[in-house]
N, C-alpha and C positions, 0 to 999 in steps of 0.2 A: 159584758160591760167593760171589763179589761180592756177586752180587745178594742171596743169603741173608743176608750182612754188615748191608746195605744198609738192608733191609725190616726186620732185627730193630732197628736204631738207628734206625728210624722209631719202631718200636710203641714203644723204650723212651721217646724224644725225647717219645711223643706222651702215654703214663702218666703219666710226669712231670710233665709240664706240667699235664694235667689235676688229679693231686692236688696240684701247687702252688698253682694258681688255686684249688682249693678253699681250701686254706688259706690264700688271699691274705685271700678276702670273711668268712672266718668271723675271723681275725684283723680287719678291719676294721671289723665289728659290736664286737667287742671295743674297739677302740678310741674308737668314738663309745658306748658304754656307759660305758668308763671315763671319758672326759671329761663325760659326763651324770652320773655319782657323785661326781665328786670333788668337788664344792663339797657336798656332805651327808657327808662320811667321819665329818663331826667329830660328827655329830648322830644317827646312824644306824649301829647295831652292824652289823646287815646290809650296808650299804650299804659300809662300810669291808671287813667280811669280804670282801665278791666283789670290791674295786676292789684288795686287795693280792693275791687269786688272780689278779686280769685283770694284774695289774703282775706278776708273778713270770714271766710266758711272752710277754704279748703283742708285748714290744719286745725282747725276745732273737728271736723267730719271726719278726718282720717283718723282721729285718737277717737273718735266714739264706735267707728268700725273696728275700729284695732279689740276698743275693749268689748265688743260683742263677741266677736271671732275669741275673743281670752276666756271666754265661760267654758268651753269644750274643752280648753288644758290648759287652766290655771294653776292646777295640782298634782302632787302626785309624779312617775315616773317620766307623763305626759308632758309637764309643764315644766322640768327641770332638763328635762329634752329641748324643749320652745328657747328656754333660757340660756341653752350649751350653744346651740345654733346661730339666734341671733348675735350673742357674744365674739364667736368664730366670725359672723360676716363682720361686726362691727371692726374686729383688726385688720380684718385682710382688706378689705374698702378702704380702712381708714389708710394703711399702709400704699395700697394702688393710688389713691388718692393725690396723697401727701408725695408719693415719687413723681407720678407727672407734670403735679405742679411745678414741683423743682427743678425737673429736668428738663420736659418738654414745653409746657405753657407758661412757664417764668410769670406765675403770677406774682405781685406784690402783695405784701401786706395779708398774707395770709399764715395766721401761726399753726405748727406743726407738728402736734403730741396729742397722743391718747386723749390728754385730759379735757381739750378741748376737739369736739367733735367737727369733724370736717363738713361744714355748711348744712348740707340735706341729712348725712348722716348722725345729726344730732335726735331722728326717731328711734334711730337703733337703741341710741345709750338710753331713752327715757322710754321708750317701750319694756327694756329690763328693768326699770325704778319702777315703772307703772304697776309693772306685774310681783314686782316684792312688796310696793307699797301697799298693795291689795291684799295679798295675802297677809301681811302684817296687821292689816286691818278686818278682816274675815270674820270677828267676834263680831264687829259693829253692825246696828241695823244699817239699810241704805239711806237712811235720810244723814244718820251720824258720819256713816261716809261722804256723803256728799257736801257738810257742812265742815269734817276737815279738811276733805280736799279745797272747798273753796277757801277757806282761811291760809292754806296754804300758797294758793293761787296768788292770795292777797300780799299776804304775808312776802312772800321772796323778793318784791319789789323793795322792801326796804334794808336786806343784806348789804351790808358794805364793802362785798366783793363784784367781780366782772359775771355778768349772768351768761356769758358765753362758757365758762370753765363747766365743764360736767355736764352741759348742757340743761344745765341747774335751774335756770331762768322759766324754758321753753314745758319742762317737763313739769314743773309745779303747777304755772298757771293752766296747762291744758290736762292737766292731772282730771279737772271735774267730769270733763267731756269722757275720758275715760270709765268712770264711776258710771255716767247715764250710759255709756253704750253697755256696757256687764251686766247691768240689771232692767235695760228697755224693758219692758212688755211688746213682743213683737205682735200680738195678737189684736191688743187695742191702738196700737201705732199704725199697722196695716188698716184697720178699720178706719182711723180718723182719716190718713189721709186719703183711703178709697171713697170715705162721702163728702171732703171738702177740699178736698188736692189745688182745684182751680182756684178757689175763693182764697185759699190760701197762700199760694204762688202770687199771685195779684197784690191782697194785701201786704207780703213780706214784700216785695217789691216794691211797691209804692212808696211803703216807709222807709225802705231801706234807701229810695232816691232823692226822699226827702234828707235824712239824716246826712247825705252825701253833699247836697245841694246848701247844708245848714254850712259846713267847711267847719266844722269846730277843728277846736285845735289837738288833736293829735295825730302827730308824724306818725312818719312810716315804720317808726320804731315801736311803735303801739302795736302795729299788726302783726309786726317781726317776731315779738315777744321775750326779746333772747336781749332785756338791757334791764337793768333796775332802776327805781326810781331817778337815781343821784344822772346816773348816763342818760335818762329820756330829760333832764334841767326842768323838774318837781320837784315840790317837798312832798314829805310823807301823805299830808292830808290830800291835796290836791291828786297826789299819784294812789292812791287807793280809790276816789271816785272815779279818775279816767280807766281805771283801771275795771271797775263793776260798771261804765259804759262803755267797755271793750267786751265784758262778756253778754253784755244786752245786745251789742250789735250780734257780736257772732251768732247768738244767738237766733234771730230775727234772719239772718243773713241764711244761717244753716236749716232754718226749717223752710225758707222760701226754695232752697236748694233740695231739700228732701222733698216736694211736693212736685216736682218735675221729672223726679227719677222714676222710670219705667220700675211697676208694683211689677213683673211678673216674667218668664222667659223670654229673654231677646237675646239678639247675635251678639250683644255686650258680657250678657252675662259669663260665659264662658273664658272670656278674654277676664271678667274680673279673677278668675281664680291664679291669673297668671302675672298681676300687679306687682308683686317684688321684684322678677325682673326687670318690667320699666321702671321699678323707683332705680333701683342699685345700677341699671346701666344707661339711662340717659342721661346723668348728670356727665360723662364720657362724652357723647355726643355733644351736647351743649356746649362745654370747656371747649370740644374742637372748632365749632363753629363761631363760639367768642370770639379766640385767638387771630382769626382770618379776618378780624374788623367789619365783617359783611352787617351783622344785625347795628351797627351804628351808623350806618346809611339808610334805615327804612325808619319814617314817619308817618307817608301817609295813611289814610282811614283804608285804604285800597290793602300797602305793605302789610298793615298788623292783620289784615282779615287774612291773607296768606301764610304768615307766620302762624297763625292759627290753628290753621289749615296744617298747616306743616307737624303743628306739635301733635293733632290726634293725629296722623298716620305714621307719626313715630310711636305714639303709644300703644295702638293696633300693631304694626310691624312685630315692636318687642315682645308684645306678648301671643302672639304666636307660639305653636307647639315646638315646632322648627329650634328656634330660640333658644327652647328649653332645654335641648334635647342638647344642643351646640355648646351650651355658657350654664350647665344645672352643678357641672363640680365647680366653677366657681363663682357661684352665685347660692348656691345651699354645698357646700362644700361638705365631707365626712370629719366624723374626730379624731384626731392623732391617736393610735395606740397608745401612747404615754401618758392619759388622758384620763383614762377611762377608770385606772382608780380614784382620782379626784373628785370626775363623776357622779361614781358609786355613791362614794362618799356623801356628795351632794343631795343626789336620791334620797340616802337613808337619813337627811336630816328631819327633824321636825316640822320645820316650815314647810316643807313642800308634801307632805303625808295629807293624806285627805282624812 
């Protein structure tokens, strides 16, 4: 009977995982699409259309995968590992980052310190809130979690500072999606959507085109996430309902997106296990291809279907073995010897003890 325990929390461990990964790398294509549109939003009705469909799911789904993936090493020696790591990419990005701009793509208007996280790499900094704010919370059932998180979600729009600083803004509000992905049921989630996937994809869509077609008023700064009330020009009340019909879209938005992702092995899934490369190094790419003025030259419905086109076989390329093997010290880099009593340290605290 053990043994039958045993084998069935393999097959589930292993379903799981597999239709996670899938929706790691098709969420990742999405990602390096939307940062190939968004410098044409302003230019291009297409171009805006799909970059606020790709902004209504892609970064609710990557925090709900992020926090699924965080059940396996939330705690313990495991999870202050996860926690050493991402920290280490988050300077060394932030630092690559921050020199190119300055030196080689002379962007404007772009500020340049730790405390405010370099555009994409603002998951790095709230992926480590994410995972201490859970562990901090660990006593709570999941529903109490889920109701601080949202409150928190709520709540940070009404701070009276810049929701870009700490990446403060982005990590609160999407803090809940975190909570659902850590505590899914993979078992009855795989089941619903293997008897209603179609009927589902259909409906989240339909609504979703309505709501689109409704044009209520919220900017692209809604989607962004990274502004507070006072920077989206709301008051408190008003910005707390747009704010719980931001998380009803995502909502609607990201389960019409879970019902299309292939349940089970395909040629994606493997490519999902190699996702942090594409995040961490096409933002590089992109910068390059900015600078050259090319993407402000294409509008038509013909150009964006090519851009498209362009962004998954940048996402396939990157995540390649190859890749990994070329860009893995500096993209999961090691810890400096000088390090590792701090480390220790960190290890043997209490928070992170299972």
């Amino acid at each position: 009977m053990n043994s039958s325990i045993r084998t069935r929390t393999s097959t589930l461990n292993t379903i799981g995982e597999t239709y996670f990964l899938n929706i790691r790398f098709l969420l990742i294509v999405c990602v390096v699409a939307g940062n190939l549109l968004e410098p044409i939003i302003q230019q291009s009705v297409w171009a805006h259309t799909i970059f606020l469909w790709i902004f209504s799911f892609h970064m609710p789904l990557f925090v709900l995968v992020t926090g699924y993936f965080a059940r396996f090493n939330l705690q313990g020696p495991a999870g202050s590992k996860v926690l050493r790591h991402i920290a280490l990419q988050y300077v060394l990005f932030q630092s690559i980052y921050s020199l190119l701009d300055y030196t080689i793509f002379r962007v404007p208007h772009i500020t340049h310190s730790f405390f405010a996280p370099y555009l994409l790499l603002w998951f790095l900094a709230g992926h480590i809130v994410w995972r201490l704010l859970l562990i901090s919370l660990r006593t709570f059932t999941f529903k109490q979690q889920l109701m601080i998180s949202l409150a928190l979600g709520l709540g940070v729009g009404l701070l009276p500072v810049d929701g870009v600083w700490l990446a403060l803004s982005r990590t609160l509000i999407y803090f809940p999606f975190f909570i659902v992905g850590y505590h899914m049921n993979v078992d009855k989630m795989m089941s619903f959507f293997y008897s209603y996937r179609h009927w589902i994809a259909i409906f989240s869509f339909a609504l979703l085109s309505v709501v689109f077609y409704m044009n209520l008023p919220l900017s692209i700064g809604w989607f962004y996430g990274n502004q507070t009330f006072v920077q989206l020009g709301v008051n408190a009340g008003d910005g707390l309902f747009y704010r719980m019909c931001m998380y009803i879209l995502q909502c609607i938005a990201s389960i019409g997106f879970l019902a299309i992702v292939p349940l089970y092995a395909h040629y994606i899934t493997e490519l999902g296990r190699r996702t942090l490369y594409v995040f961490l190094l096409h933002g590089l790419l992109v910068r390059a291809i900015e600078t050259t003025g090319i993407l402000h030259h294409l509008n038509t419905p013909v150009e964006i279907i090519i851009l498209l086109i362009f962004a998954v076989l940048v996402a396939v390329v990157l995540a390649q073995p190859q890749v990994k093997y070329w860009t893995s010290r500096l993209v999961e880099p090691s810890i400096p010897q000088p390090f590792y009593s701090m480390i220790h340290y960190v290890q043997r605290h209490t928070l992170f003890q299972k």
